[in-house]
N, C-alpha and C positions, 0 to 999 in steps of 0.2 A: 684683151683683144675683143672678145665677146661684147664686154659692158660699150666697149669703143663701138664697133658698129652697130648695137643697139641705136647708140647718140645720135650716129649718122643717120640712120632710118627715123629716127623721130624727130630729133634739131633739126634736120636738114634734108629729110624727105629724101634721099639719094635712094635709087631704085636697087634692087638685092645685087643683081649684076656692076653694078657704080662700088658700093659697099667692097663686094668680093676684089672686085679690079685693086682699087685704091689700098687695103689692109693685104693683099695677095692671099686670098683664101681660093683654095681650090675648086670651089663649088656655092656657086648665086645660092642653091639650096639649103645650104650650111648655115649660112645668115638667116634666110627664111626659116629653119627650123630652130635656131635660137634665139628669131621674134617670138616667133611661137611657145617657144617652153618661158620667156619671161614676160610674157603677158599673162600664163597660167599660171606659172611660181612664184616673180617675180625675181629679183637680181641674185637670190639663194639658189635658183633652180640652176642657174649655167655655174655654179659650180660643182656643182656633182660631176663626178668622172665615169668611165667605163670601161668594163673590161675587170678584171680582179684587182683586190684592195691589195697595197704591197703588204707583205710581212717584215714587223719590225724585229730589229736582231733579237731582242731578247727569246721570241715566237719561235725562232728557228732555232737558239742552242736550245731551249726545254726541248722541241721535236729530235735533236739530236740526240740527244741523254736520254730520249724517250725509245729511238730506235736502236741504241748501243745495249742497253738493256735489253731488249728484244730481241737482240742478237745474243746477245749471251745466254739468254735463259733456252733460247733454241738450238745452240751449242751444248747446252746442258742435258736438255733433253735427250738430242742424238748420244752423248755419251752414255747416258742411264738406259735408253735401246739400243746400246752397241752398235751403235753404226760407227764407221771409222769417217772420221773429218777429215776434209782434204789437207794435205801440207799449207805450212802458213796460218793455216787457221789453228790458233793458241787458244784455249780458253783459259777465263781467269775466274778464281772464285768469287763467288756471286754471292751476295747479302741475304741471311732466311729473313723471316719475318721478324726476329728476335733483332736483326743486328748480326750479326754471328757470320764468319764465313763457313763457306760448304767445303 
C-alpha cells in the first residue's frame, strides 16, 4: 500500500488528501510522511515497522526453561533457609554443576 501511493504521488501527481481518500488511509499526513522516508531511504525504508520486534517460538521456550530454572533454584534456596513454601509449590531436584541431582 505504501509503494502504491508512493506511485500515485509521483505517476500521477494526486495530492496527499486524493492518495489518502482513494487507498482509505486515515491521515493525508501518513502518505506525506512515507514520501518523505522513501525519498530519504528509498523503497527499504517503508518497510521497517514499529513498535517491538515479535518473538519467535523458539525465543520464548529457551526464556521458559530459563524462568523454570529460576524458579527452582529459588525454591531451593527457600528450603536451604527454611522458609516453609506455600502448598502447591513442589520442588523437584535440580541438576549441580556435575550433572548430579541434589
Amino acid at each position: 500500500m505504501k509503494l502504491e501511493a508512493i506511485r500515485l504521488k509521483l505517476e500521477e501527481g494526486l495530492l496527499y488528501r486524493e492518495i489518502a481518500e482513494r487507498l482509505e488511509i486515515s491521515s493525508p499526513d501518513m502518505v506525506k510522511f512515507w514520501m518523505r522516508t522513501y525519498r530519504k531511504e528509498g523503497p527499504g525504508g517503508l518497510r521497517k515497522t514499529r513498535g517491538r520486534p515479535k518473538e519467535d517460538k523458539d525465543s520464548l521456550e529457551v526464556r521458559i526453561k530459563q524462568l523454570e530454572m529460576e524458579n527452582t533454584l529459588l525454591k531451593a534456596l527457600a528450603i536451604e533457609l527454611g522458609e516453609e513454601l506455600p502448598e502447591g509449590l513442589d520442588i523437584e531436584p535440580y541438576p549441580d554443576i556435575e550433572g548430579n541431582s541434589k
